[in-house]
Residue frames as qw, qx, qy, qz and C-alpha x, y, z in Angstrom:
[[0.199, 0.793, -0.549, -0.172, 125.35, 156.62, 75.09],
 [0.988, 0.114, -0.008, 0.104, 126.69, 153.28, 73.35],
 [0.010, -0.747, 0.665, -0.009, 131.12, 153.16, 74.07],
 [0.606, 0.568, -0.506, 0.232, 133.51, 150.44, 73.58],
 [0.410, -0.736, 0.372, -0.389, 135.10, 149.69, 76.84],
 [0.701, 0.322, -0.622, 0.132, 138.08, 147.49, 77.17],
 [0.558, -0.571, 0.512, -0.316, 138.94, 145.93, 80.98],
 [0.654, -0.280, 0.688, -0.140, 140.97, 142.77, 81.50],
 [0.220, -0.137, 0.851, 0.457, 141.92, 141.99, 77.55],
 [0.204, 0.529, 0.815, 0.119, 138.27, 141.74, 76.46],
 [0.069, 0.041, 0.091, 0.993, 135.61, 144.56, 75.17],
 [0.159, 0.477, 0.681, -0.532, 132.52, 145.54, 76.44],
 [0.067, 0.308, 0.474, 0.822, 129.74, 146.96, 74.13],
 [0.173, -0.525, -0.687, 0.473, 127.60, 149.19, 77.04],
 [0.075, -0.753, -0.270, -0.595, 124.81, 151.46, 76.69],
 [0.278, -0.533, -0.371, 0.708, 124.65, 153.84, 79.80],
 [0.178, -0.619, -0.323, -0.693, 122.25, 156.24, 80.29],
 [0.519, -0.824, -0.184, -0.134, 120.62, 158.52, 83.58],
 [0.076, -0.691, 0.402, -0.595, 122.09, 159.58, 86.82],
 [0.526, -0.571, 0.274, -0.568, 122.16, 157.86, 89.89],
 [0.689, -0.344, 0.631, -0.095, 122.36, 154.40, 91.50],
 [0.042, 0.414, -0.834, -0.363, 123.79, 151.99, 89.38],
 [0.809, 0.134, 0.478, -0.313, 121.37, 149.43, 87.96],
 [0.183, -0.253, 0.871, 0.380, 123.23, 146.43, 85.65],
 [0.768, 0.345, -0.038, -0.538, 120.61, 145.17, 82.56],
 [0.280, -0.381, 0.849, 0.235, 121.68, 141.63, 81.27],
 [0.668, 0.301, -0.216, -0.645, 119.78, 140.54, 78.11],
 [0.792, 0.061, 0.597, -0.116, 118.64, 136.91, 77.13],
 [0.237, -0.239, 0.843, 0.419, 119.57, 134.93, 74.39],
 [0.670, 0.414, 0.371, 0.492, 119.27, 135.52, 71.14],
 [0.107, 0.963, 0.229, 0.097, 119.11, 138.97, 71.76],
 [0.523, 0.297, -0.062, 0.797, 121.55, 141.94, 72.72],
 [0.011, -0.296, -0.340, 0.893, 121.36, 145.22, 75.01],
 [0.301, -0.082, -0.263, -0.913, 119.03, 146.24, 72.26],
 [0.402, -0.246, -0.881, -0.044, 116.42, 144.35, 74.30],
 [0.207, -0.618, -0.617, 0.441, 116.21, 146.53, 76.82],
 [0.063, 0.226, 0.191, 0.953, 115.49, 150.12, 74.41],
 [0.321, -0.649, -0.344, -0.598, 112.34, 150.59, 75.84],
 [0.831, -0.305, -0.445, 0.136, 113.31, 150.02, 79.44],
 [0.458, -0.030, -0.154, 0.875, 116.82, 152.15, 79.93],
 [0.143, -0.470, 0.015, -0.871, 114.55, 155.67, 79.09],
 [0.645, -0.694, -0.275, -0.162, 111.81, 154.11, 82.23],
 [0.741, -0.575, -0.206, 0.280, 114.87, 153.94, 84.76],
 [0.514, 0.052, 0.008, 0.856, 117.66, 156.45, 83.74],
 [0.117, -0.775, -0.068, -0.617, 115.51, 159.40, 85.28],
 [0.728, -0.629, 0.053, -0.266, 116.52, 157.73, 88.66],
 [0.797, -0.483, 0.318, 0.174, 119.48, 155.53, 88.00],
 [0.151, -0.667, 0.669, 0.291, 122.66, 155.05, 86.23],
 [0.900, 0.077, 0.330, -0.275, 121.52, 152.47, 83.87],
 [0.188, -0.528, 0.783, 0.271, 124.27, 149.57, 82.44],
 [0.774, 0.428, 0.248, -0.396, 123.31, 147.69, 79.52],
 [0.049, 0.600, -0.694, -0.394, 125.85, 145.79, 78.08],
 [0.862, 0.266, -0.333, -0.275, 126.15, 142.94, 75.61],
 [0.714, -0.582, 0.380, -0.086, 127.38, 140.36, 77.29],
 [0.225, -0.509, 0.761, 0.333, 130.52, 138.43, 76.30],
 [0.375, 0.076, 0.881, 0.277, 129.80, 136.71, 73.01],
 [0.303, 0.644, 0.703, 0.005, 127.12, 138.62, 71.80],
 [0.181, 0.963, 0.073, -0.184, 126.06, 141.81, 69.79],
 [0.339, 0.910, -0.127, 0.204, 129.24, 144.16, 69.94],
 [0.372, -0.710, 0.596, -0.050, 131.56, 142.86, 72.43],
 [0.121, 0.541, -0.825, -0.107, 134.18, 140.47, 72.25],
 [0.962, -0.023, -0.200, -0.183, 133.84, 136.49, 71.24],
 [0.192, -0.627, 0.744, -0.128, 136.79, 134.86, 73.26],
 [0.568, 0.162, -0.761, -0.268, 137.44, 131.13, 72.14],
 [0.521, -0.087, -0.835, 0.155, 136.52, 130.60, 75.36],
 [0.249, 0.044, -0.379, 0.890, 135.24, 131.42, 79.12],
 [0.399, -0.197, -0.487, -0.752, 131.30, 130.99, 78.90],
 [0.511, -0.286, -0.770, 0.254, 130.84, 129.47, 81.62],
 [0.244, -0.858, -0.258, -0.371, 128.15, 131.90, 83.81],
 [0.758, -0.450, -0.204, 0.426, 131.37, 132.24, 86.50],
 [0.585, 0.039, 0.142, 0.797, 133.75, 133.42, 84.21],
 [0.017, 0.549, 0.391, 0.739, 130.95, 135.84, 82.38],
 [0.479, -0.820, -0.140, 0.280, 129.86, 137.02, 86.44],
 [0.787, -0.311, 0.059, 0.530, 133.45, 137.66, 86.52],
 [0.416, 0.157, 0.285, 0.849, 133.81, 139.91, 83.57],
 [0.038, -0.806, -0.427, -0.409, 130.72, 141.89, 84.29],
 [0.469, -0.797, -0.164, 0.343, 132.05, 142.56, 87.70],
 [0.556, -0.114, 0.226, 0.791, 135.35, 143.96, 86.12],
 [0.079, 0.500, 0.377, 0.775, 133.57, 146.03, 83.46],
 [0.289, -0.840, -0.353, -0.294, 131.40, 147.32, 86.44],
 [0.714, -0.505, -0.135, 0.465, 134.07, 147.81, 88.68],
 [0.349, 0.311, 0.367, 0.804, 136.11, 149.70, 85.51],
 [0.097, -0.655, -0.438, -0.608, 132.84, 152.11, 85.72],
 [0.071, 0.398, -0.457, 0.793, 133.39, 153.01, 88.87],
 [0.673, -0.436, -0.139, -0.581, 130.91, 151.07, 90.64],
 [0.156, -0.303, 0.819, -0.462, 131.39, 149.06, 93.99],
 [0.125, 0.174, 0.924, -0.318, 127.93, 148.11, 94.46],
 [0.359, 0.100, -0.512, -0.774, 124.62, 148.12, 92.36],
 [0.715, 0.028, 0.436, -0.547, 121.29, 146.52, 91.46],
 [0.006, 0.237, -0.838, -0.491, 121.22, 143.97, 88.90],
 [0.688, 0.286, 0.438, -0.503, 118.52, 142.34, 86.50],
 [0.063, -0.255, 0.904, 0.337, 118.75, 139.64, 84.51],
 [0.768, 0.119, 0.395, -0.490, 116.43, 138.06, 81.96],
 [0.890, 0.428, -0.160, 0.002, 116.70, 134.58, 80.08],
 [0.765, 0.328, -0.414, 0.370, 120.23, 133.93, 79.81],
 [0.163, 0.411, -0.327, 0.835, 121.32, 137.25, 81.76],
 [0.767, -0.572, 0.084, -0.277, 119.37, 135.80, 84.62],
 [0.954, -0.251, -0.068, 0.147, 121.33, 133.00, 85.07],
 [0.466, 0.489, -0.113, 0.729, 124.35, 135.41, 84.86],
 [0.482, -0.695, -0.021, -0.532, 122.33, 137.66, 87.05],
 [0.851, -0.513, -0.005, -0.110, 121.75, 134.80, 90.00],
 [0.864, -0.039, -0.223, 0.450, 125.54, 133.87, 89.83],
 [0.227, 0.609, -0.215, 0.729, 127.39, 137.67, 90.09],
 [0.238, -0.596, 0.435, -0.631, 125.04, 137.80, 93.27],
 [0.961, -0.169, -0.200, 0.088, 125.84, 134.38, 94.49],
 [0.816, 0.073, -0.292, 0.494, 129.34, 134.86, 94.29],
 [0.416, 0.246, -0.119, 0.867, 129.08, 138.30, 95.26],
 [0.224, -0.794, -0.532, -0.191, 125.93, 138.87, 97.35],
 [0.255, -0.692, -0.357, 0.573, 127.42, 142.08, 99.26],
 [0.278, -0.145, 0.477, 0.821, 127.74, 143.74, 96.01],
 [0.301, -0.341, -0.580, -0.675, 124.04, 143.56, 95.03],
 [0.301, 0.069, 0.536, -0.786, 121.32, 145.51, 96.91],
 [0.664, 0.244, 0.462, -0.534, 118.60, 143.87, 94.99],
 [0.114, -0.326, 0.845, 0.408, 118.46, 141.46, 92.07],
 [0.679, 0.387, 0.028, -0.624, 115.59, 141.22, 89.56],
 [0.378, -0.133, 0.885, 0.237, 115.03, 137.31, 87.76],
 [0.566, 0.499, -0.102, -0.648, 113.06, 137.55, 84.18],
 [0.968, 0.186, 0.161, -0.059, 111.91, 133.83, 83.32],
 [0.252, 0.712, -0.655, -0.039, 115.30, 132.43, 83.39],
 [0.943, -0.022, -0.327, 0.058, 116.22, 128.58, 83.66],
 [0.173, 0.815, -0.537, 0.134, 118.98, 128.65, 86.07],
 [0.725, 0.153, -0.652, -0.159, 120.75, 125.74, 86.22],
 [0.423, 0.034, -0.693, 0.583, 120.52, 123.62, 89.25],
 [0.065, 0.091, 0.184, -0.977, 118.06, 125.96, 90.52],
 [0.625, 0.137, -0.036, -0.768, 115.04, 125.89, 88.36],
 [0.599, -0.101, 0.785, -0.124, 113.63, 122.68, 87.76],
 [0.410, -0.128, 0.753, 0.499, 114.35, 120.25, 85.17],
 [0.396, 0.397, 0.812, 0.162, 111.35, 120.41, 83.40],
 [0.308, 0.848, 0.179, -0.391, 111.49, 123.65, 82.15],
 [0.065, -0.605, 0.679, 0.411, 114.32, 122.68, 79.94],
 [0.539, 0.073, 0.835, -0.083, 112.76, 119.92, 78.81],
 [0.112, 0.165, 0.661, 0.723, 111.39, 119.20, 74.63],
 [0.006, -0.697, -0.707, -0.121, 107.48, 120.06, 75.79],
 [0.277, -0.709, -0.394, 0.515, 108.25, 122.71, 77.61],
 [0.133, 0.991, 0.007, -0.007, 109.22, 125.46, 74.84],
 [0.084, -0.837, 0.528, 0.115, 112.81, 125.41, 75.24],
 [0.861, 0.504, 0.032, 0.065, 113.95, 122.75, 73.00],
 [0.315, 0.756, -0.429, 0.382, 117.26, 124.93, 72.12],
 [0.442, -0.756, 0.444, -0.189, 118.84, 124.15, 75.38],
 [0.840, -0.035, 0.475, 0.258, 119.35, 120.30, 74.16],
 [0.634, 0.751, 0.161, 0.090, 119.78, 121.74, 70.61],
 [0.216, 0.911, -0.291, 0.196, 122.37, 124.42, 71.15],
 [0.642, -0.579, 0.503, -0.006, 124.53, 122.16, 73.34],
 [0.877, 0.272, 0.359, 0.167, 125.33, 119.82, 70.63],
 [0.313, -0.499, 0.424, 0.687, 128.48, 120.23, 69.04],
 [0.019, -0.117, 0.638, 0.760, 128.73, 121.68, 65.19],
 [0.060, 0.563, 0.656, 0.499, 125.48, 120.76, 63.47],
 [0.106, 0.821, 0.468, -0.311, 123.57, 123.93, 65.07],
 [0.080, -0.636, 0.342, 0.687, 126.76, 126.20, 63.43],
 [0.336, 0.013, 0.773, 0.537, 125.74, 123.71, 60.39],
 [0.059, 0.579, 0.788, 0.202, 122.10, 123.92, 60.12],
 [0.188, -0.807, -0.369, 0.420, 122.00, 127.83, 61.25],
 [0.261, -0.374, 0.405, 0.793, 124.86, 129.46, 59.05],
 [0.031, -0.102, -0.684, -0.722, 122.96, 131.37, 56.30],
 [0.466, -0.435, -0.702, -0.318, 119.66, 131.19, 58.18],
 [0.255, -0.179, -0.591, 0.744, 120.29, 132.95, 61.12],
 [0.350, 0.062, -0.037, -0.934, 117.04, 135.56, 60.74],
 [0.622, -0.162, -0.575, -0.506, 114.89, 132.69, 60.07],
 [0.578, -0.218, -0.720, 0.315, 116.00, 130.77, 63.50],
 [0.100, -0.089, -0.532, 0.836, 115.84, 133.91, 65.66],
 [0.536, -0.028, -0.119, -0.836, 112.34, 134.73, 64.21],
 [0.623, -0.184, -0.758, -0.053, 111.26, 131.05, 64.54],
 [0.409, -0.293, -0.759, 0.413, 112.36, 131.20, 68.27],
 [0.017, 0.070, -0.214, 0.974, 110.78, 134.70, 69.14],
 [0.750, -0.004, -0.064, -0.659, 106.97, 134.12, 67.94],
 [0.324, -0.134, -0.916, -0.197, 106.97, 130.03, 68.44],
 [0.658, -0.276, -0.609, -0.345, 104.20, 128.72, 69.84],
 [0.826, -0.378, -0.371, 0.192, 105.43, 127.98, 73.10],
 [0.554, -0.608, -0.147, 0.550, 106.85, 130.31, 75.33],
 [0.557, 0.187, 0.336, 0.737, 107.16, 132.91, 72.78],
 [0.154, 0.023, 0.164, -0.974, 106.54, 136.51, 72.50],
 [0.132, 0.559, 0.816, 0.065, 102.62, 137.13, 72.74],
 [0.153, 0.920, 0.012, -0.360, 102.56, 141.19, 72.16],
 [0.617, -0.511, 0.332, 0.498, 104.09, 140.86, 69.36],
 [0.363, 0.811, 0.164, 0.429, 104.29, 143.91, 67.82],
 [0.430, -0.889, 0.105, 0.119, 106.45, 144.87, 70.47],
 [0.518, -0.298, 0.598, 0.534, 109.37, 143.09, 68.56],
 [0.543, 0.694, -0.124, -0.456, 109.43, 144.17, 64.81],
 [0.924, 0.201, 0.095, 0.311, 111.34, 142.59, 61.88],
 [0.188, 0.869, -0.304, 0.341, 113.78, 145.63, 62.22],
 [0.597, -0.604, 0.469, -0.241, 114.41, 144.34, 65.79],
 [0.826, -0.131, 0.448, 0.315, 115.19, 140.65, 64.59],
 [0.679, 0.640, -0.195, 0.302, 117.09, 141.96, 61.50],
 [0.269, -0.806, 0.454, -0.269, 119.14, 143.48, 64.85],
 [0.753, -0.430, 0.477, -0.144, 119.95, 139.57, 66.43],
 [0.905, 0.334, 0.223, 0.144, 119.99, 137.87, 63.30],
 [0.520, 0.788, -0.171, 0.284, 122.95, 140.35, 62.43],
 [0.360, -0.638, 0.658, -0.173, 124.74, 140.23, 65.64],
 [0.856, -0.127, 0.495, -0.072, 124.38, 136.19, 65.28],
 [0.791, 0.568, 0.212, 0.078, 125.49, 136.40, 61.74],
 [0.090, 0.914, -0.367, 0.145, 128.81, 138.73, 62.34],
 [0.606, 0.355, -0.680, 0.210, 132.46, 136.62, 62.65],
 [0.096, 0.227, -0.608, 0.755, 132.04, 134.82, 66.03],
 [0.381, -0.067, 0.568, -0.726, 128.55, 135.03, 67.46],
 [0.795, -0.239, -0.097, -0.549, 126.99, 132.50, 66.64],
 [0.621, 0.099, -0.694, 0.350, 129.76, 130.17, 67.67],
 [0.330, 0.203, -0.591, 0.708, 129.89, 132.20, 71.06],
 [0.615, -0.182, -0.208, -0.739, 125.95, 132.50, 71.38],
 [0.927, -0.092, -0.344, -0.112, 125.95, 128.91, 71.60],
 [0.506, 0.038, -0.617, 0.601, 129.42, 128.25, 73.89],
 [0.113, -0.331, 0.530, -0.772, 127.11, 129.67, 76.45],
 [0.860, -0.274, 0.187, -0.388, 124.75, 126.98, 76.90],
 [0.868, 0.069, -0.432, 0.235, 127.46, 124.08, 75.85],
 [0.157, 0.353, -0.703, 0.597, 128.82, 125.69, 79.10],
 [0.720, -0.353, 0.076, -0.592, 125.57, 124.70, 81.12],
 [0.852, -0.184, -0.470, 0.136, 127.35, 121.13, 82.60],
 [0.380, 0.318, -0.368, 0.787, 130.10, 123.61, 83.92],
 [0.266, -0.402, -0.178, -0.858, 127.29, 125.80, 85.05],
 [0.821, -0.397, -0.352, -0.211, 125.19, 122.79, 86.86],
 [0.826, -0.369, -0.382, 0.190, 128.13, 122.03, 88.85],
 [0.312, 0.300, -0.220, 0.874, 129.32, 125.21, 89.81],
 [0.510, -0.517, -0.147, -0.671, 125.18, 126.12, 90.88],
 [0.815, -0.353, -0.459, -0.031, 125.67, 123.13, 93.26],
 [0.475, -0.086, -0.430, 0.763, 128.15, 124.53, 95.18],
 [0.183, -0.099, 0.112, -0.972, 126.54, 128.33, 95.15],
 [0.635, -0.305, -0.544, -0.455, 123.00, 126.58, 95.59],
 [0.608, -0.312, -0.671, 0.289, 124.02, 125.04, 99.23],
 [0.052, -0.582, -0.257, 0.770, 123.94, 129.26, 100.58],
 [0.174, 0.783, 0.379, 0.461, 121.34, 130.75, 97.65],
 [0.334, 0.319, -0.124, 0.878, 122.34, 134.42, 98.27],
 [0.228, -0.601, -0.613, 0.460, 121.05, 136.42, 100.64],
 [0.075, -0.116, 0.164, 0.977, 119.83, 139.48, 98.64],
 [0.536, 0.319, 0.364, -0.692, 116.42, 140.86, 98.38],
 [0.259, 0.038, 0.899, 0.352, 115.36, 138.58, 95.31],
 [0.618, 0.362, 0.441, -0.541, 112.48, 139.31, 92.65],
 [0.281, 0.080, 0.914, 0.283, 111.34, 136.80, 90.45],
 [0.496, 0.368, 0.379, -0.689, 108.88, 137.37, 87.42],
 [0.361, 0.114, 0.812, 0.445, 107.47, 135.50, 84.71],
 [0.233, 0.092, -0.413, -0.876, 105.39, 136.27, 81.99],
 [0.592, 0.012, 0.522, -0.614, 101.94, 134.93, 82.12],
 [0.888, 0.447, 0.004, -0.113, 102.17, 133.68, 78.51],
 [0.521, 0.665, -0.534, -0.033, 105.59, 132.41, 79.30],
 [0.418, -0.048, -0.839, 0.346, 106.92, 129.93, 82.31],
 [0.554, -0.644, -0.126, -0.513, 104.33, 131.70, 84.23],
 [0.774, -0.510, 0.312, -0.209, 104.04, 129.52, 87.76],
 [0.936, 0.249, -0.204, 0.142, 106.47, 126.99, 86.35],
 [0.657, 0.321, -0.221, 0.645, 109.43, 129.29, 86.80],
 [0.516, -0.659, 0.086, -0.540, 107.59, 131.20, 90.00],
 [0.911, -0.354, 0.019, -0.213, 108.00, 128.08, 91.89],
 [0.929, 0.272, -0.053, 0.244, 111.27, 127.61, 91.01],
 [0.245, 0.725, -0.076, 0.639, 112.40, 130.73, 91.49],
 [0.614, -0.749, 0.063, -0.241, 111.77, 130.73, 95.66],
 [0.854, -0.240, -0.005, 0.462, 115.35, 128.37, 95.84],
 [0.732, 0.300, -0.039, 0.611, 117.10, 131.36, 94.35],
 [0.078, 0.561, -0.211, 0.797, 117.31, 133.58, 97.11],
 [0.299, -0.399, -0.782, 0.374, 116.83, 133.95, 100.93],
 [0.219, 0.482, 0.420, -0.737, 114.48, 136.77, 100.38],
 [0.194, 0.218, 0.820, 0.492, 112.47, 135.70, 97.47],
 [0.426, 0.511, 0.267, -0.697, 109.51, 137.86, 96.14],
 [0.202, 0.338, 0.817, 0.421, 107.70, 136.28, 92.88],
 [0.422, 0.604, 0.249, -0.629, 105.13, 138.41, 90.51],
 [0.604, 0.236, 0.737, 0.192, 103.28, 137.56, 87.56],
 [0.132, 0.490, 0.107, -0.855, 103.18, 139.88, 84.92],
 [0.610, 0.598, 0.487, -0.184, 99.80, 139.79, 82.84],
 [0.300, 0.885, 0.071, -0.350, 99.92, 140.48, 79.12],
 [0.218, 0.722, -0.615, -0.230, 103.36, 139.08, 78.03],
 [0.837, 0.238, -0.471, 0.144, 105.32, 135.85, 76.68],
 [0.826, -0.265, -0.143, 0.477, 108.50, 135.43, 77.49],
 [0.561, 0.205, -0.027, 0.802, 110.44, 138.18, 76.22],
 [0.137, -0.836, -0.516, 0.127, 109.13, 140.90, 78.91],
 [0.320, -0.383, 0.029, 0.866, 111.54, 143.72, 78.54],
 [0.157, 0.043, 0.820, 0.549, 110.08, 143.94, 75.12],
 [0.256, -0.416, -0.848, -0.206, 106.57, 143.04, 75.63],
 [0.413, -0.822, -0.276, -0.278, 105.73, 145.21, 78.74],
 [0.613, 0.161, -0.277, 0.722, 108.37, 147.16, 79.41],
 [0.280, -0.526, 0.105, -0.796, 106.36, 150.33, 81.08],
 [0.804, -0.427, -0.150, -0.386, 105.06, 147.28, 83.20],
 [0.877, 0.171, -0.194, 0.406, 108.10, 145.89, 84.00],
 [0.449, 0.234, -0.367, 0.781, 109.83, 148.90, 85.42],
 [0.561, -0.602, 0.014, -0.567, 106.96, 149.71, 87.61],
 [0.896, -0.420, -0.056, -0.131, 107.66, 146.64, 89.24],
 [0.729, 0.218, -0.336, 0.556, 111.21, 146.91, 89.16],
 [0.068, -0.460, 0.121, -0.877, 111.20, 150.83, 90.77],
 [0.648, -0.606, -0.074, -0.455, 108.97, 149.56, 93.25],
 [0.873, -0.039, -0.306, 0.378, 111.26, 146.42, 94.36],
 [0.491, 0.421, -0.222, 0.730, 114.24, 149.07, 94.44],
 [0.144, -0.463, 0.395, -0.780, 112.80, 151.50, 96.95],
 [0.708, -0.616, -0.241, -0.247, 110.94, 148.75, 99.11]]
């Protein structure tokens, strides 16, 4: 079921689906909850699954501000709190990692286990996955003020299809994403608002760096799994991934890019379902 759901002036746009323990989805960037459709039916025979668009994106609310991966912790906790939840698993990939790693930073008795899906987080992952070789380009790109809203307006389907299949870190099953699917981003990015508010979440990433440094000096103490894609940051973002938790666990999963929810999503929630009940 897809609802609406106002808390604290803003509006959530949240699938929920199953019974049982609460598990939080947090999609990456360009995308929207609709990232994780193959995913919610693997875990909502066991859990309570939350899937929302996160502030700025899809169906929820673009606020002129407040993008900063604190604030957007901040509002998930509300909206999850709103749902009646106390305490929960969470998984985060791409952006909604680095969302992910902060909710249970700031809140690590709140999260029994926290799943990381090839995410840069700042501070955290090292530099050089952010870097112009590495595939992620956008990260200098979208920071810049105005010309991406210049050079993107009107062209938004061409950029999100550009960044899905490039070359570099980009899907590699990929018929797992259709053009139905990016007509889906390109239209959320194209609607009044998101692509301005897309982007005001990496021009928060200085905010971001020097908030991680504080939460970085105690990484949380929650069970902690890390996975990359084998045809995406693979070991790059493995190795990186051991600072963001004192009980790190890292796995590689064969067969995908980057975008694994997507890509190998039956594979993906084995290893999630296993995490959960070790």
């Amino acid at each position: 079921m897809t609802r609406r759901v106002q808390v604290a002036g803003l509006t959530h746009n949240v699938l929920t689906a199953g019974t049982g323990e609460p598990v939080l989805l947090l999609h990456g960037w360009p995308q929207t909850s609709h990232a994780w459709r193959r995913v919610v039916p693997l875990l909502a025979d066991r859990y309570t699954v939350i899937a929302p668009d996160l502030i700025g994106f899809g169906d929820s609310s673009k606020p002129a501000s407040g993008y900063d991966k604190k604030t957007v912790a901040t509002h998930l906790r509300d909206l999850v709190h709103h749902l009646g939840h106390e305490r929960l698993r969470v998984v985060g990939h791409d952006l909604g990692g680095q969302v992910a790693w902060t909710y249970a930073a700031l809140w690590p008795n709140e999260v029994q286990h926290l799943a990381l899906l090839e995410c840069a987080i700042p501070c955290i992952t090292r530099a050089t996955l952010t870097d112009l070789t590495s595939g992620s380009w956008h990260f200098s790109f979208n920071m810049l003020a105005d010309l991406p809203e210049a050079l993107i307006t009107g062209r938004e389907r061409i950029f999100v299809r550009y960044l899905l299949f490039r070359d570099r870190v980009g899907a590699s099953n990929t018929a797992a994403i259709t053009e139905a699917d990016i007509d889906t981003y390109a239209n959320a990015l194209s609607a009044p608002g998101g692509l301005r508010a897309s982007l005001a979440h990496y021009r928060a990433l200085p905010q971001d760096f020097a908030d991680n440094q504080a939460l970085a000096a105690q990484p949380p103490d929650v069970p902690t799994l890390a996975l990359a894609g084998a045809n995406g940051y693979g070991t790059a973002w493995l190795n990186s991934a051991a600072r963001a938790s004192r009980q790190p666990r890292t796995a590689l999963v064969p067969d995908t890019g980057h975008y694994i929810p997507e890509e190998q999503p039956e594979a993906l929630s084995k290893l999630i379902r296993e995490f959960f009940t070790r």
